[in-house]
Structures are given as C-alpha cells and as structure tokens.
DOVO-28150 format. One record per residue (C-alpha): x, y, z; residue in three letters. Coordinates in steps of 0.5 Angstrom, whole numbers, plus 500, padded with zeros to 3 digits. Each point is the difference from the previous one (the first is absolute). Example, Ala and Ser with C-alpha at 12.3 -4.5 7.8 and 13.67 -1.06 7.14 Angstrom:
# residues 2
525491516ala/502507498ser/
This chain:
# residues 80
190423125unk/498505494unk/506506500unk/496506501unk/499497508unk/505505502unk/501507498unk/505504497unk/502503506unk/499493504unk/505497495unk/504507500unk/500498508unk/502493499unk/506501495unk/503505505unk/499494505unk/504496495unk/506505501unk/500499508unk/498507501unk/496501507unk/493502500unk/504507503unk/504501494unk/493498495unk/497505502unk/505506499unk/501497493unk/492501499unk/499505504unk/495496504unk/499499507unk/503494504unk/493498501unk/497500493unk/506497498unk/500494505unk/492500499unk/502499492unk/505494503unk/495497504unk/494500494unk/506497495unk/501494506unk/493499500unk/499500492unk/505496499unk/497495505unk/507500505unk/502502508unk/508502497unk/503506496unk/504494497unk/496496497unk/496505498unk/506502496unk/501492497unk/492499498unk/500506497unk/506499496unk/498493498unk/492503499unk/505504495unk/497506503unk/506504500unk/505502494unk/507495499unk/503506503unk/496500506unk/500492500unk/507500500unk/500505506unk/496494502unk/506494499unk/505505503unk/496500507unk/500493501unk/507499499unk/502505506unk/
C-alpha cells in the first residue's frame, strides 16, 4: 500500500485513535462532526484492508505509516 492511501487527516484520525480518544473526543479536537469522524475511521479501516481499530493501528505501524511517536503510541496500547 504506497503512503498516500490515506490523507492527512485520515492519518491525523488515526493517530488520536492511537491515543485511546473516542470518536467524541476526536472530533471536539478537530472541530468535526462525530459523523465525519467515524466516516474518517470507517475509510482508514477499509484502506488499510482490516474490520478493528486495533489492527488498523498495528498495520499501520508495521506499514511505517505513523512517526516512531505515534508507533510507540502503538506498542504501549498492546500492553494494556
């Protein structure tokens, strides 16, 4: 998957799921609607070709998508 499939604010979306914030909480940060935020999430889900928020985040990671930051955001969910 080149790393344009998704766009910024879909990587920006992705990120802040990374940080265990709810689509509620994404979307007061980006002064987006919940449904544009959850549209956002539903198309990352389908780019990235997975059904879960989770693996969205690992593929994403492994795919070197997000900055070390946000993939140890990653590794740090997966303890928990």
């Amino acid at each position: 998957m080149p790393h344009d499939a998704l766009s910024p604010r879909e990587l920006e979306v992705l990120f802040l799921l990374g940080k265990r914030l709810t689509t509620r909480e994404i979307a007061g940060r980006l002064r987006r609607s919940t449904n544009t935020i959850a549209m956002h999430r539903q198309s990352i889900l389908r780019k990235l070709g997975c059904t879960r928020t989770h693996d969205a985040l690992r593929t994403a990671s492994i795919l070197g998508l997000l900055p070390e930051e946000r993939g140890s955001l990653m590794r740090d969910a997966r303890r928990s």
